[in-house]
N, C-alpha and C positions, 0 to 999 in steps of 0.2 A: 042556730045553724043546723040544716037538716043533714048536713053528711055528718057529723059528730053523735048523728041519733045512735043510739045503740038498737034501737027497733030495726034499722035499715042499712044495718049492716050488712046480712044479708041478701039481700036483693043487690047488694051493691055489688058483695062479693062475686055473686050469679055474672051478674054483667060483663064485669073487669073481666072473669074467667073466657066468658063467648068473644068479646072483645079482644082480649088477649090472644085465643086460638085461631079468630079469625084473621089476625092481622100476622099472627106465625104464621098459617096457610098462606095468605097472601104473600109475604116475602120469600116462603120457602119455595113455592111454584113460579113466582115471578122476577120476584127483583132478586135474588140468589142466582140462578142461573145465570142473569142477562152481567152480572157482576162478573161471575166466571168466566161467561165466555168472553168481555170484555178484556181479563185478565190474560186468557188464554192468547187474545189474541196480537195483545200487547208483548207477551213472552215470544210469541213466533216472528212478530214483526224484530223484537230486541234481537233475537237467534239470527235471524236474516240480515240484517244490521251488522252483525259481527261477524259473523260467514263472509257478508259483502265484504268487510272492513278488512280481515283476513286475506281475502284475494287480492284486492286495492295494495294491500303493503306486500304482497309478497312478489306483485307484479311492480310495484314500485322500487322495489329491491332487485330487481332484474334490471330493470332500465337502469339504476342506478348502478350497476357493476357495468353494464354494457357502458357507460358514460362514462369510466373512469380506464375501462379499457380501451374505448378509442381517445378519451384524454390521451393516455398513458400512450400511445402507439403513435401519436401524434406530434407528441413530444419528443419523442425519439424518434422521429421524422425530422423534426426541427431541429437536432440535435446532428442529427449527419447530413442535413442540409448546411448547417451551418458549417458545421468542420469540414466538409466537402468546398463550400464557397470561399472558407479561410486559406483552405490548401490552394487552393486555385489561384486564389489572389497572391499569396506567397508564392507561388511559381512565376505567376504574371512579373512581379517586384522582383524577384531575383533575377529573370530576364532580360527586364528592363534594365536594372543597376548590372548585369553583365554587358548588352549593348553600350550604356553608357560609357561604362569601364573602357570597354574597345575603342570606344569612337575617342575616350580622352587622350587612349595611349597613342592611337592613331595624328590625334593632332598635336599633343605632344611631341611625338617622331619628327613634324612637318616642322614645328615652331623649331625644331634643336635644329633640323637642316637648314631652315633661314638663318635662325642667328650662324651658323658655322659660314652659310654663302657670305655672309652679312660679315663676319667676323674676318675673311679670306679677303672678299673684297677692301676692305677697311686697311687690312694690313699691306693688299697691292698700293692701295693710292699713298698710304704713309711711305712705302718704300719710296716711289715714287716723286715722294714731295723732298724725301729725304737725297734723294738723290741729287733732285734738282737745288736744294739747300745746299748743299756742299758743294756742288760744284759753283754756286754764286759765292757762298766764302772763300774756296779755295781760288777762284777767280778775280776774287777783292785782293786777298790778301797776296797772292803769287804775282797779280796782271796779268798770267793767261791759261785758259782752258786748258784743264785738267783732262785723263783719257779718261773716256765718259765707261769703258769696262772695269778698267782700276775702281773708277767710282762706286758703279754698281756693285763691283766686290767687297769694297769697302763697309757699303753700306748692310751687303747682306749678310756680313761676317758681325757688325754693332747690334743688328735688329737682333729680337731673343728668338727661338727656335729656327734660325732663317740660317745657319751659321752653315758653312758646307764649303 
């Protein structure tokens, strides 16, 4: 093996050395920089990146309060709309069951006047019948007609409230 020569060591060393310097020049002029500025440009993109990203949330957090404040204003819109339309309704209903009320007392009133006509009349035709019943007994039982005022007195002093 010729690289294991000790004769050629030297020469060998020579080379590696130019070799060696050459290819530091070469990265230190070429590919060093283009790294850097690669680098460079990566950091200012990441920078700009999170400036944007900064702005994005902080403008996100504004719409995000405005959101919860027209929520919120909203809600309390709803909120006295509702108790506004509940009140409303409960006036509406208490009106109504006041009308009601009336119109029942009202036919109420009417029903008690019937039955009372109803009641007056009833008690005319009993007298009436009563009248004419006793005088058919007292005509049975005598053979002859009774005075038909006696009778009616009779009758109206027996009937309950009629007594006078």
């Amino acid at each position: 093996m010729p690289q294991l020569d000790p004769a050629g060591f030297l020469p060998q060393l020579f080379w590696l050395l130019i070799t060696f310097v050459v290819l530091y020049v070469l990265m230190k002029r070429l590919a060093v920089p283009q790294v850097g500025r690669a680098i460079e440009a990566r950091r200012q993109r990441l920078d700009g990146d999170l400036g944007r990203a900064s702005e994005l949330k902080a403008e996100a957090e504004t719409v995000l309060a405005a959101y919860e404040k027209t929520l919120s204003s909203a809600r309390a819109e709803a909120q006295a709309t509702l108790r506004e339309t509940s009140e409303r309704m409960a006036a509406q209903a208490a009106e109504r069951q006041r009308q009601l009320a009336a119109t029942l007392a009202q036919q109420v009133a009417a029903a008690e006047l019937r039955i009372a006509a109803g009641k007056d009349e009833a008690l005319i035709e009993i007298r009436g019948i009563a009248v004419e019943v006793g005088r058919a007994v007292v005509e049975k039982l005598t053979g002859a007609a009774p005075d038909a005022a006696r009778m009616e007195a009779a009758v109206d002093g027996a009937l309950p409230g009629r007594a006078g």
